[in-house]
TIFIGU-706824 format. One line per field, with one value per residue (C-alpha): residue in one letter; x, y, z; residue number from 1. Coordinates in steps of 0.1 Angstrom, whole numbers, plus 5000, padded with zeros to 4 digits. Layout:
TIFIGU-706824
residu <- c(a|...)
x <- c(X|...)
y <- c(Y|...)
z <- c(Z|...)
num <- c(NUM|...)
//
This chain:
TIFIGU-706824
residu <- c(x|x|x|x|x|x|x|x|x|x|x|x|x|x|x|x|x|x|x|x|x|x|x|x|x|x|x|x|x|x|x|x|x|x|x|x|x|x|x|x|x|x|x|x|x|x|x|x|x|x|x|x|x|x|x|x|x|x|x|x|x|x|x|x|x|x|x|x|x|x|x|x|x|x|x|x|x|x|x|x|x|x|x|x|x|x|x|x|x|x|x|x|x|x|x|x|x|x|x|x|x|x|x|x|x|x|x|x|x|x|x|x|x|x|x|x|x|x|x|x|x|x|x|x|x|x|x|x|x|x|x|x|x|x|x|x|x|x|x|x|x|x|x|x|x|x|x|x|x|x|x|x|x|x|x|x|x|x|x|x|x|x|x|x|x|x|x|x|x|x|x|x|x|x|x|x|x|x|x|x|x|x|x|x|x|x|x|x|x|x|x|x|x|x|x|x|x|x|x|x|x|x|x|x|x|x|x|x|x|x|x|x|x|x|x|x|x|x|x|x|x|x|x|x|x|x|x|x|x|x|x|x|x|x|x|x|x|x|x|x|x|x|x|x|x|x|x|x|x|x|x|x|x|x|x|x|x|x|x|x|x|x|x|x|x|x|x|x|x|x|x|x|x|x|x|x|x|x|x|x|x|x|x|x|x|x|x|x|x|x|x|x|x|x|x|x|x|x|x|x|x|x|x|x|x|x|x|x|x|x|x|x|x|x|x|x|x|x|x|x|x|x|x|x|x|x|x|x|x|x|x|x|x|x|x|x|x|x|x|x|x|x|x|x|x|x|x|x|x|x|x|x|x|x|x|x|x|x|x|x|x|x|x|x|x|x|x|x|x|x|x|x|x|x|x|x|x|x|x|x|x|x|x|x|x|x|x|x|x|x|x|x|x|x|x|x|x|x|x|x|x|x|x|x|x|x|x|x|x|x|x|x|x|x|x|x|x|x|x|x|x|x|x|x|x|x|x|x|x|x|x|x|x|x|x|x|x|x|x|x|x|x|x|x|x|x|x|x|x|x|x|x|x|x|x|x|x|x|x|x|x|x|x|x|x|x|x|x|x|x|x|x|x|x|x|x|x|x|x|x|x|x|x|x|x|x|x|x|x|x|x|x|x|x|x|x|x|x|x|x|x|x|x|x|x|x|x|x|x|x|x|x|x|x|x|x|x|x|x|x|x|x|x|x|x|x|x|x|x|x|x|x|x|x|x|x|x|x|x|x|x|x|x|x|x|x|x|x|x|x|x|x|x|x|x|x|x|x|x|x|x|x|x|x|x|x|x|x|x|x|x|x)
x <- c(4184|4205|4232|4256|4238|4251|4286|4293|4275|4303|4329|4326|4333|4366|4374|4379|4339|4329|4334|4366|4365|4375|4399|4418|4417|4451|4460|4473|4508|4498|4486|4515|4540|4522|4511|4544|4560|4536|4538|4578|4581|4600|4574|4586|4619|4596|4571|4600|4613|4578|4573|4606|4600|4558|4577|4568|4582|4597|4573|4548|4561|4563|4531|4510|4520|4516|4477|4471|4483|4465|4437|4447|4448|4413|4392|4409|4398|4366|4354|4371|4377|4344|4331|4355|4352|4318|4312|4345|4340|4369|4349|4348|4321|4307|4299|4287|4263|4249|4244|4253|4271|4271|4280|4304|4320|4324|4342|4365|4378|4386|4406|4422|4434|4446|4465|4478|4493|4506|4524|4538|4552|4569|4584|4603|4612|4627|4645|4658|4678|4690|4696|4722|4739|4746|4754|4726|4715|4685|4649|4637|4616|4579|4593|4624|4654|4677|4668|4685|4668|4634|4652|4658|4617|4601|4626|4617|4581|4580|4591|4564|4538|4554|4548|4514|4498|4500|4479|4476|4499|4525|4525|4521|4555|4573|4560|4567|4605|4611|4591|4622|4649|4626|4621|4661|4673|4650|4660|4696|4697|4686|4711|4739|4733|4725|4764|4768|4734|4750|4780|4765|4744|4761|4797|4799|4791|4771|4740|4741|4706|4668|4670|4701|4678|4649|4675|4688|4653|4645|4678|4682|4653|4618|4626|4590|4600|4590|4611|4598|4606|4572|4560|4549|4521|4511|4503|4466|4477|4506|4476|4456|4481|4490|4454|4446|4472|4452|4418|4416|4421|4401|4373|4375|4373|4399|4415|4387|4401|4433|4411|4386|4412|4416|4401|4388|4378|4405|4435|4425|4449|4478|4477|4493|4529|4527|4514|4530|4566|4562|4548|4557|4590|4599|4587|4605|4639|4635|4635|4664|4680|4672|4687|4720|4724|4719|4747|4770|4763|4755|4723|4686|4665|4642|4671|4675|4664|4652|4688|4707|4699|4697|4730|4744|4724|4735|4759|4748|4718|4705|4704|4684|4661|4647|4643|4627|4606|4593|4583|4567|4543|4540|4532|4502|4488|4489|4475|4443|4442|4441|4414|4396|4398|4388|4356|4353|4357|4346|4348|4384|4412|4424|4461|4449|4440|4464|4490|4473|4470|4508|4519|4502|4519|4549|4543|4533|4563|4585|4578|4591|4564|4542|4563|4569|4527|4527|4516|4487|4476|4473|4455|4428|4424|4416|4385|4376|4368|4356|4316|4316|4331|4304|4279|4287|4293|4252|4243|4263|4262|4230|4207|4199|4200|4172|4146|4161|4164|4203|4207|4174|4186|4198|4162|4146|4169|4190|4164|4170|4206|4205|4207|4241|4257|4238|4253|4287|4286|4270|4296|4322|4312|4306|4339|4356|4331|4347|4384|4375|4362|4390|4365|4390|4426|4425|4439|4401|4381|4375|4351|4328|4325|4323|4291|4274|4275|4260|4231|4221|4223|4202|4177|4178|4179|4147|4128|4142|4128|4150|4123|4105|4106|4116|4112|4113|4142|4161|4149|4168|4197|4198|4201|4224|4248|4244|4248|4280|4291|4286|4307|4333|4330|4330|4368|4379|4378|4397|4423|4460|4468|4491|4529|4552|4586|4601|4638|4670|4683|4652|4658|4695|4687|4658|4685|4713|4689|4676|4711|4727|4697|4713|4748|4735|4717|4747|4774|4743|4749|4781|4785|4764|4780|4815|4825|4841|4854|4850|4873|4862|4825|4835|4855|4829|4801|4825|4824|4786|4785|4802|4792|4762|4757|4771|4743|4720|4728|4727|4696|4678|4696|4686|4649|4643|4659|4645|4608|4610|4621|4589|4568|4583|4569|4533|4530|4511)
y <- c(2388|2422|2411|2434|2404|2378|2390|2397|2362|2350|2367|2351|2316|2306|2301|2263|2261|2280|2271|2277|2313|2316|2338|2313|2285|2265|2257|2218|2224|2231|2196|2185|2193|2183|2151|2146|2153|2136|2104|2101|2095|2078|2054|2039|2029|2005|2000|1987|1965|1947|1939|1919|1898|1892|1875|1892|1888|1911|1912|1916|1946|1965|1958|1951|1986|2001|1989|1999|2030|2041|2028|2048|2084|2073|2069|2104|2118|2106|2099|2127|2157|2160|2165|2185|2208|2209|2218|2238|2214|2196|2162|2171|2199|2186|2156|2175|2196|2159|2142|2166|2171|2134|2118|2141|2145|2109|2106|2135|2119|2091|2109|2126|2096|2080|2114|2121|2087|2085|2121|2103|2078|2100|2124|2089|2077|2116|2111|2079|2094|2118|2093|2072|2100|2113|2074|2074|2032|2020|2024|1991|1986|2001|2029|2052|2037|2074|2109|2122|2101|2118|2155|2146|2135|2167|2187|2173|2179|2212|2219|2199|2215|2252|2241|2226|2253|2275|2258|2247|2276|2268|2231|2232|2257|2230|2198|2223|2225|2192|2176|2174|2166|2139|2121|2128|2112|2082|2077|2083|2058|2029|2034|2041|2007|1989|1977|1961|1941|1935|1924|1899|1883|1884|1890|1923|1961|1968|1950|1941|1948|1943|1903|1910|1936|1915|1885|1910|1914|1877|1866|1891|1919|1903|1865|1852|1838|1852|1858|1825|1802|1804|1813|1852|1872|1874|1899|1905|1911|1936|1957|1957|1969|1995|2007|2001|2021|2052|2040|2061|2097|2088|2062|2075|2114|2124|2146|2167|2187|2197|2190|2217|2239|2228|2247|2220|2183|2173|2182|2151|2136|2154|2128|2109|2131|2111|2075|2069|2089|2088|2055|2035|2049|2051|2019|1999|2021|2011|1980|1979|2002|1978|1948|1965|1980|1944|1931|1954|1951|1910|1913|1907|1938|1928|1935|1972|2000|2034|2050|2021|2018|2056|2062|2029|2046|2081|2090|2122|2133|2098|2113|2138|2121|2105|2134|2153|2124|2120|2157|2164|2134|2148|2183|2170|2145|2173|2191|2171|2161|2200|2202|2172|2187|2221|2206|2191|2224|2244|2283|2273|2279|2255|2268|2260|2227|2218|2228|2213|2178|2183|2187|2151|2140|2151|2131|2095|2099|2093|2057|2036|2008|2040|2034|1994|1992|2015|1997|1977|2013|2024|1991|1991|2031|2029|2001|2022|2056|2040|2034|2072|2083|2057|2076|2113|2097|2083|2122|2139|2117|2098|2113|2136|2109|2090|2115|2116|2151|2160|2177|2158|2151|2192|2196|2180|2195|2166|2147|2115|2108|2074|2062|2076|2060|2030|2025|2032|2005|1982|1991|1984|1950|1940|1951|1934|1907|1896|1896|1874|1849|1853|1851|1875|1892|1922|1948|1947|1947|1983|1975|1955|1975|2005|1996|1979|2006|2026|2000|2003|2041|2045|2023|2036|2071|2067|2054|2079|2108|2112|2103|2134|2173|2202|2235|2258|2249|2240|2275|2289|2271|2284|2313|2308|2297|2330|2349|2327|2334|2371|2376|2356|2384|2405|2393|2388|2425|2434|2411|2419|2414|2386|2400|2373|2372|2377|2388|2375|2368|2346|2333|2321|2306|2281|2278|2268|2246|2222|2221|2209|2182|2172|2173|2148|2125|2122|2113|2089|2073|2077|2050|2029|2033|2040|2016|1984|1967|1971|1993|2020|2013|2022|2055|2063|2058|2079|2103|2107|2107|2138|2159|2146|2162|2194|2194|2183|2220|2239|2230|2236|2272|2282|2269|2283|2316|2319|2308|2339|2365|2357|2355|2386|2409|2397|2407|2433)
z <- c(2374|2356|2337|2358|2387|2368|2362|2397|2406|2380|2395|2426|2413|2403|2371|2372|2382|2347|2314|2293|2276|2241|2245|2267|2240|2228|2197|2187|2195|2230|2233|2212|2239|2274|2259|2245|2278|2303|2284|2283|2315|2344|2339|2307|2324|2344|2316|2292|2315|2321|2285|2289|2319|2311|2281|2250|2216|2198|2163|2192|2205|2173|2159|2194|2209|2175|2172|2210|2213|2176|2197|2223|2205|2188|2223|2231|2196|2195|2236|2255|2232|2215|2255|2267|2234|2237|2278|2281|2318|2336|2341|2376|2374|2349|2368|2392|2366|2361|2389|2421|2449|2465|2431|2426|2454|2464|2425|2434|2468|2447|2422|2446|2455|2429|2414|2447|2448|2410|2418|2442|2428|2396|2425|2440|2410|2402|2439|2430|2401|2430|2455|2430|2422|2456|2467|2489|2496|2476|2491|2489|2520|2520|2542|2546|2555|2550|2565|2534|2507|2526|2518|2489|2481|2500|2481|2444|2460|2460|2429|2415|2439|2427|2389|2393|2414|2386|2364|2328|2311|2333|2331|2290|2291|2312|2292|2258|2269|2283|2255|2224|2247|2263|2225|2220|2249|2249|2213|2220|2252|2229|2202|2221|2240|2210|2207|2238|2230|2195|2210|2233|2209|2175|2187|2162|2174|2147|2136|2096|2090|2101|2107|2128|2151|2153|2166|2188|2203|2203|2221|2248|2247|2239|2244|2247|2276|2312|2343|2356|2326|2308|2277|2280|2272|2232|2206|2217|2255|2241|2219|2253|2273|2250|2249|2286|2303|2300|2301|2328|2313|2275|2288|2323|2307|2332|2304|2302|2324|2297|2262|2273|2263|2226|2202|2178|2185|2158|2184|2205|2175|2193|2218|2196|2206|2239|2228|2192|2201|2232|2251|2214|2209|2248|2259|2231|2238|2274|2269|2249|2273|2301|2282|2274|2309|2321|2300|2311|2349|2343|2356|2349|2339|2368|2394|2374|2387|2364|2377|2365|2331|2329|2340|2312|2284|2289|2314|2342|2312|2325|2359|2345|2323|2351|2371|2343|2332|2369|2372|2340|2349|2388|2375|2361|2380|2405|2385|2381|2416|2425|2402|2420|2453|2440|2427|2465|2479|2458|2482|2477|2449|2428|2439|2477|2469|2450|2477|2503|2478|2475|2505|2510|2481|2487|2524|2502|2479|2511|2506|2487|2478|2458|2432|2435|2430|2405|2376|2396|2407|2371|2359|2391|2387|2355|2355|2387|2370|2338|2347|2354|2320|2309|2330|2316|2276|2282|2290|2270|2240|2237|2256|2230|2205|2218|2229|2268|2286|2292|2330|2341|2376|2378|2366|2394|2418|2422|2436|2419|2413|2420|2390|2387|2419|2416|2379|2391|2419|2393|2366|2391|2406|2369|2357|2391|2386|2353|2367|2396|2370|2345|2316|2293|2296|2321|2301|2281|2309|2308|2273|2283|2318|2296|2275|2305|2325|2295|2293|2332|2330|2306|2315|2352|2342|2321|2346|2373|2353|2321|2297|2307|2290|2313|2292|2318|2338|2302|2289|2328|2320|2278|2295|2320|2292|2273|2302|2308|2269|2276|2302|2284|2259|2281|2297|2264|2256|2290|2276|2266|2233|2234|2217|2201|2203|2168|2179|2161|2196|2208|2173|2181|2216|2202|2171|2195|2218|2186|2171|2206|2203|2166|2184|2209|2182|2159|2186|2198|2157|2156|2190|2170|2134|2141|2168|2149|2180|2221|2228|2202|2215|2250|2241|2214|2248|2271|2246|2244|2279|2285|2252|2261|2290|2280|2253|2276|2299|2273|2261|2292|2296|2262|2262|2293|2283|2250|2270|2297|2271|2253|2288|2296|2267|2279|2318|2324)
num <- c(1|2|3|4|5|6|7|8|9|10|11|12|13|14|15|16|17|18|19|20|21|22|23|24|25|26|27|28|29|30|31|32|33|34|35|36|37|38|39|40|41|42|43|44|45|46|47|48|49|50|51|52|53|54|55|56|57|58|59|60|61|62|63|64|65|66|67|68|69|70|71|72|73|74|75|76|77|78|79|80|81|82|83|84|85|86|87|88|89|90|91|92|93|94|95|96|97|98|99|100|101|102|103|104|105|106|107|108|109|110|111|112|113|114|115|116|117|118|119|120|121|122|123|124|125|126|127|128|129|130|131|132|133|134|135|136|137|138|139|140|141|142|143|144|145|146|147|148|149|150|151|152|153|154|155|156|157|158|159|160|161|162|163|164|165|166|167|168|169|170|171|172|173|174|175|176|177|178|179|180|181|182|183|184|185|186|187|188|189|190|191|192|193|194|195|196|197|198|199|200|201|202|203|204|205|206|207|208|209|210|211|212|213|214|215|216|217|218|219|220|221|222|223|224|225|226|227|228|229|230|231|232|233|234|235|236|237|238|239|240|241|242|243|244|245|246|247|248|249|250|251|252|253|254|255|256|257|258|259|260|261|262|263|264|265|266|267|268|269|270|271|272|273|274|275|276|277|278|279|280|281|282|283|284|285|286|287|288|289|290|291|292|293|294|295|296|297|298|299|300|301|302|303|304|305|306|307|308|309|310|311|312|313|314|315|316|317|318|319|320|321|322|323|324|325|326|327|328|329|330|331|332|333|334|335|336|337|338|339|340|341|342|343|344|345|346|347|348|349|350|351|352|353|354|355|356|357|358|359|360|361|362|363|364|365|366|367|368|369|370|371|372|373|374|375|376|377|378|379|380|381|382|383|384|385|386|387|388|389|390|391|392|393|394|395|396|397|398|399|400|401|402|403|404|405|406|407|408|409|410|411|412|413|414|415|416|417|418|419|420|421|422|423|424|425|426|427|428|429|430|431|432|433|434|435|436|437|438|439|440|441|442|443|444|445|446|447|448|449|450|451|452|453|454|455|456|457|458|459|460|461|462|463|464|465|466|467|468|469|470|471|472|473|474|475|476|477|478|479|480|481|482|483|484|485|486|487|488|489|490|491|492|493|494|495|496|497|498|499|500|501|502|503|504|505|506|507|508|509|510|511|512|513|514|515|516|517|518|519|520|521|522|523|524|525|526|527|528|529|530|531|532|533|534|535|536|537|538|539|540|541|542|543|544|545|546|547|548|549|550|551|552|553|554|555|556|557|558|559|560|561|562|563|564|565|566|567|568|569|570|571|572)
//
């Protein structure tokens, strides 16, 4: 086969099916903002307010979700990006590189699934914010109760299908402006409702130092008692949970499909945007969010919903911070479950599929209990995809290592990739297997079901033919990869030279959008600071709240100006 054969036999594929070009590579900061943005999201509200009726403490809290999210960032830094890096492969076609089209495809249904159904869920929490605001009633059957609440959905939905569709640029310039304002107003929420909690607790506004706040948390935030009267979950459980809730995109490789766009294995570490400012920081600011929003209403936080304590903590921005949240997480769920579908189908476009996936989504997010079940979802999807991260870490990883052939099944023409479905549905009844009997705390089930699943794949693998050489079809595929690498080159000579924006007036409007950030933080500390009394506290809150929201518009109009003027001096 002619070279000029092989580019046109590339040029037939989509893009999504071949290996990330060079030339298309991101740099950390990239990874900085989506992670930063996906993982402050409407979520936490829910997430925050868990922690406080499973009864945890508040010492366990700080350092718990400290240690688990550290955990966290590490299984992305050294699980997931070293892959991704290294195949330039979403996990779905490299999966399907491994072990064919029946493993594959059977894996890509079910993460079609599950993303459709997480999208889902963010876009009704987003129309929940909308639905309070307009003074439509509360969803809280399983289905629709209002023909406008279901507007309201299928509208929020498209705007998160017309994000996704266009893929990982467009999703990284959405998480990159939503990203500081995210940290600001999660941060701002839980100081500005730090008085009421103060009040209720010590009788003062302003706490007199660190023992005060930790009293604070122990008395009405992180009692270590649950909602039914027990004693609540400990510091072990709290580093588990904090480590579990993304087994599914670092063990389960999920993420491969946004790392294979870092440059360097080392920007895995800018995970640690979303889980150290954004699920440590958010999570604890929810919760004291939820607290103080259920002293001023006199309710449990259980009885909240993510509009409520919004709307107590900062005024119309909380409307917006929970729409915001909910989209930046829906954008790329979609996102992943377009890429799922597109590995399905692979004669179409990712922007089909991931249309068609929304439209779906968009259909789910209509009711109500997608959200309700979210966080069962989230723990059950993530032991479900784990064996198969398991699976492609064995071939990628330690194949090699121990004298095993990587691409064996490929080799024999997908002949025998048993081994890789059977270790799967062994991995899984293992991993269930374990929960039934309650022999250790879910949240670290994923480990154990990790490493066995290893163990069986590599002994079933060896015996199916991975023990044996294949020179000729691994000198084919050698070859194959250079031809791949030469029409890279070849692209990344027809490329435009990417122009940045260096103008004084660019300069102003990303000026003007962090220093309306700082205006938002300091009248955040000054409710805290300079309330002495209730009344003062309240005005000082008013106050915030409508500022607030002024910052909060202009920051979006500048960012978003500031973003096309540079956008617009690279189209073609």
């Amino acid at each position: 086969m002619s070279e000029t054969t092989d580019f046109q036999h590339f040029e037939s594929l989509h893009e999504e099916q071949l290996p990330v070009p060079k030339h298309k590579l991101h740099d950390w900061t990239h990874f900085a903002g989506l992670y930063a943005a996906e993982h402050v999201a409407a979520t936490e509200f829910v997430i925050g307010a868990t922690f406080v009726a499973l009864g945890a403490k508040t010492m366990d809290i700080i350092l718990g979700l400290l240690i688990g999210n550290i955990l966290a960032v590490l299984s992305w830094t050294l699980i997931t990006t070293p892959i991704a890096v290294e195949t330039r492969l979403s996990l779905y076609t490299y999966l399907n590189k491994i072990a064919g089209d029946s493993m594959s495809k059977l894996y890509n249904w079910a993460n079609v699934l599950i993303f459709t159904v997480i999208s889902a869920a963010m876009v009704t929490v987003s129309s929940t914010a909308v639905r309070f605001a307009f003074g439509i009633p509360a969803q809280l059957d399983w289905y629709p109760t209002n023909l406008w609440f279901v507007m309201i959905v299928l509208l929020v939905g498209a705007f998160v299908v017309f994000i996704a569709i266009y893929g990982f640029k467009a999703v990284s310039d959405f998480s990159g402006i939503c990203a500081p304002w995210l940290f600001t107003m999660f941060t701002c929420g839980a100081i500005v409702l730090m008085p009421a909690l103060s009040l209720d607790v010590l009788g003062v506004t302003l706490p007199g130092g660190w023992s005060d706040l930790v009293t604070i948390g122990n008395q009405s935030v992180w009692t270590g008692v649950n909602s039914e009267g027990e004693t609540g979950i400990g510091f072990v459980e709290v580093i588990g949970f904090g480590w579990a809730a993304n087994t599914i995109t670092h063990f389960g490789l999920i993420d491969m499909a946004l790392l294979r766009f870092a440059k360097k294995k080392s920007y895995g570490l800018a995970t640690s945007t979303g889980m150290l400012f954004g699920h440590y920081i958010a999570w604890i600011a929810a919760g004291i969010m939820g607290a103080g929003t259920a002293v001023i209403l006199g309710k449990t936080i259980v009885q909240l919903d993510p509009g409520d304590v919004a709307f107590y903590a900062l005024g119309w921005s909380g409307f917006v911070i929970v729409i915001v949240a909910g989209w930046t997480t829906a954008i790329t769920n979609l996102y992943r479950a377009g890429l799922a579908a597109q590995a399905v189908y692979s004669t179409q476009s990712r922007r089909k599929t991931t249309m068609i996936v929304g439209v779906a989504m968009a259909i789910v997010a209509c009711f109500p209990f997608v959200f309700s079940q979210i966080l069962p979802l989230l723990t059950y999807a993530g032991l479900l995809v784990v064996p198969v991260g398991a699976i492609v870490f064995a071939e990628h990883q330690i194949f090699p290592k121990i004298g095993y052939t990587r691409y064996w099944s490929k080799f024999q023409d997908y002949k025998n990739s048993t081994p890789a479905v059977l270790s799967w549905v062994l991995g899984l009844i293992f991993g269930f297997g374990l929960n039934v009997l309650d022999v250790m705390s879910f949240y670290y089930l994923f480990i154990p079901t990790w490493f066995f699943t290893i163990l069986v794949y590599i002994f079933l693998a060896g015996r199916f033919g991975a023990r044996q050489k294949y020179p000729e079809a691994e000198k084919k595929e050698e070859a194959y990869d250079q031809s791949v690498e030469n029409y890279h080159e070849k692209l990344a000579k027809e490329e435009a030279v990417v122009v940045k924006d260096t103008s004084v007036f660019s300069k102003g409007l990303k000026l003007i959008a962090y220093a309306v950030l700082g205006i938002t933080l300091f009248l955040a500390i000054k409710t805290l600071v300079a309330s002495p009394d209730e009344v003062s506290y309240i005005a000082n809150r008013d106050t915030f709240y409508q500022i607030g929201f002024a910052c909060t518009v202009i920051y979006f109009v500048t960012a978003y100006w500031a973003m096309l003027r540079r956008k617009s001096l690279n189209v073609k």
